[in-house]
C-alpha positions, 0 to 999 in steps of 0.5 A: 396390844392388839387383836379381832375380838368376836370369833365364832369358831370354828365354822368356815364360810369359804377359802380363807374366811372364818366368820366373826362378830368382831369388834376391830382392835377394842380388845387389844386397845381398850378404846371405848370405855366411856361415851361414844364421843370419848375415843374412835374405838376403830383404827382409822385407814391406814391409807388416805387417798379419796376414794374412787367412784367404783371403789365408793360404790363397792360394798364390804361384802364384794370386796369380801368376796373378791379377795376371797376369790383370789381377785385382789391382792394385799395391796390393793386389799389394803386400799379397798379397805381404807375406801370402804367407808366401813368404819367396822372395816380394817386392814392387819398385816400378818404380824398384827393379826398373829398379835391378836391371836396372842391376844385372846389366848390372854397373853401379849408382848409389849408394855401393858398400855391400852390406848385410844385415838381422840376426835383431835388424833391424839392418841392417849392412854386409856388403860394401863395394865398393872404390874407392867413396864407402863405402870411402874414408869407412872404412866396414868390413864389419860397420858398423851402418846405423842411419839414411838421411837421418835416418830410421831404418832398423833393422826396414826391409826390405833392398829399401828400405834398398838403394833409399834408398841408390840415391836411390829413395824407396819411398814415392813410386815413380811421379813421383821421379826416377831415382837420379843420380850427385852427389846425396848421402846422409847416413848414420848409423852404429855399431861397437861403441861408437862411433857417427858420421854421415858424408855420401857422394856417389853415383856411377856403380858397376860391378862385376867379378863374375870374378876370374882368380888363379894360385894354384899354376903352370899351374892358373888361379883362377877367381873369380865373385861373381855371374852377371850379363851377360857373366859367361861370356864373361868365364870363356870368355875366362880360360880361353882366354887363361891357363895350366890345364893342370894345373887349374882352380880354379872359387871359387863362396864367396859367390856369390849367384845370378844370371842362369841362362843365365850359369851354363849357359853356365859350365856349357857349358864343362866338360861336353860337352852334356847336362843341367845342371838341371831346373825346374818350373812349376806343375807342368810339368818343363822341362830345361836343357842345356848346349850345345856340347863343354866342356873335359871332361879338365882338373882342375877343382876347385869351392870353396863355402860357406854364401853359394854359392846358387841359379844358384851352387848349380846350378852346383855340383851340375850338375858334381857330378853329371855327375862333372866337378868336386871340390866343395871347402868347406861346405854351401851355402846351399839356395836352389832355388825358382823364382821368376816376376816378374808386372808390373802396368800402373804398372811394379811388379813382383811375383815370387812362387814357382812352383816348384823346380829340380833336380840332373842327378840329381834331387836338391832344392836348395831347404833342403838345399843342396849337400854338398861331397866333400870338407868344410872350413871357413876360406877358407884351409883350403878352399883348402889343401884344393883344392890337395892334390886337385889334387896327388893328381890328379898336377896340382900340386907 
């Protein structure tokens, strides 16, 4: 799996960019789900080399600026990227960007693994889809990918590990043809001591990013995992069709981004208008607002963690500050940079930082994260935790 994740569409800034917050390859590979020092939630650059004095000193937003001035080619885009020093920075061949696009439609081919680079380079297992080739193979989170066809992937970059397993080979992006569900893929695998490979066939994916639980009677859960089309909808119809009357229980834990018009319109439902966030662009300040008259009177609870970023995280402080939500859990992960991808004339596409959002009140996201009011750690603890807030606001029993 692959994908951009924080798209605000359909504003155009110039010739083949269209802003985004974007939070890399998070939605596709599900890395970051716990403490920061548990995953490289970013690919790493696809190319090594050291970078050069002029390049080091080129910032994202010039490099920016000059693929989309017709100034730097593919290649050299690629290489601009990888010396950037931009961890948020990244470089998609045509095959991969068209993956992510799939992606947050809610559909994919490949196997239904999500995966993560450690510290070491090892890739491991951080998600499993269930009902997918993976699951029925027994593959567990935690599980180390140790080769694709043969061909190790340890030190790889999470984009290209994801597109392998896609069937996207990043060594031929022009003329390959598009990953297609019966093809098959030979895994080479570890845990603990054991070691094993085992051949799955790919298939069609979709993906259900909302979940609709009835923790406690008439308070409704709300799950989303990432915000991808339709999300909204989705969150509008749960609301309108099952029991809240005493609450609502809004679970961002492990939410990786994704589309910022999803997470506004989310947003739009409990707030009656106003500011949800702000974002720059070289410099330039530009608002977004929630639309229409939200529930505003509903208990509304919101549960976070470490693996809660960017639109998830925008979410969260847009209903902290404007006062409408308890924040239950542990300090988010700080992803809060803005990201425009520029395409060049082959299809690649370039997404490099331009800029920052904000909270209502001004506050950074970017490395600081979102403070929980009320801080837990442990799923269960968080969740014991949210029903003692809506008990002590009359809600529950």
């Amino acid at each position: 799996m692959s994908g951009p994740t924080m798209f605000v569409r359909p504003q155009r800034i110039r010739r083949g960019a269209t802003l985004t917050l974007v939070f890399g390859a998070v939605l596709a590979t599900g890395a970051a789900t716990g403490a920061f020092s548990q995953a490289e939630p970013h690919p790493i650059p696809r190319h090594s080399a050291p970078a050069s004095t002029a390049t080091a000193q080129l910032g994202t937003t010039d490099i920016a600026r000059a693929i989309d001035d017709g100034k730097v080619g593919p290649r050299a885009a690629a290489e601009l990227v990888s010396r950037s020093g931009d961890r948020w920075s990244s470089y998609y061949t045509a095959q991969e960007y068209e993956g992510f696009q799939q992606e947050l439609d809610g559909r994919y081919v490949g196997v239904g693994l999500w995966v993560r680079r450690d510290p070491d380079g090892r890739i491991a297992v951080s998600r499993v889809q269930p009902a997918s080739p993976a699951e029925r193979a027994g593959l567990r989170v935690g599980d180390r990918l140790r080769s694709i066809d043969s061909r190790a992937v340890t030190g790889s970059a999470v984009t290209e590990v994801v597109a392998r397993l896609r069937g996207v080979d990043p060594g031929d992006p022009h003329d390959a043809p598009a990953p297609r569900p019966g093809s098959t893929v030979r895994l080479g695998l570890e845990r603990g001591q054991d070691d094993w490979t085992v051949t799955l066939r790919r298939v069609e994916l979709t993906t259900d990013p909302v979940t609709v639980t009835h923790p406690w009677p008439s308070v409704t859960g709300i799950g989303i995992d990432s915000f991808t089309h339709g999300v909204a909808d989705q969150v509008r119809a749960a609301l309108a069709h099952a029991d809240h009357r005493r609450g609502v229980l809004l679970d961002l834990r492990g939410n990786s981004g994704g589309l910022v018009t999803e997470a506004v319109d989310v947003a739009s439902q409990f707030l009656d208008g106003g500011l949800v966030a702000t974002y720059d662009v070289h410099g330039e300040q530009h608002p977004l607002y929630a639309s229409g008259t939200g529930d505003t009177t509903t208990p509304l609870v919101v549960l976070v963690d470490g693996g809660t970023m960017s639109a998830a995280e925008l979410l969260t402080g847009a209903l902290q500050d404007r006062g409408r939500a308890v924040v239950v859990g542990c300090r988010t992960f700080g992803k809060g940079s803005v990201q425009m991808p520029s395409t060049l004339p082959d299809g690649s596409v370039a997404e490099l930082t331009v800029g920052h959002y904000r909270t209502p009140t001004g506050r950074a996201v970017d490395g600081q994260g979102i403070t929980p009011d009320l801080t837990v750690s442990g799923r269960q603890s968080a969740q014991a935790e949210a029903r003692t807030v809506f008990s002590g606001l009359g809600t529950t029993s």
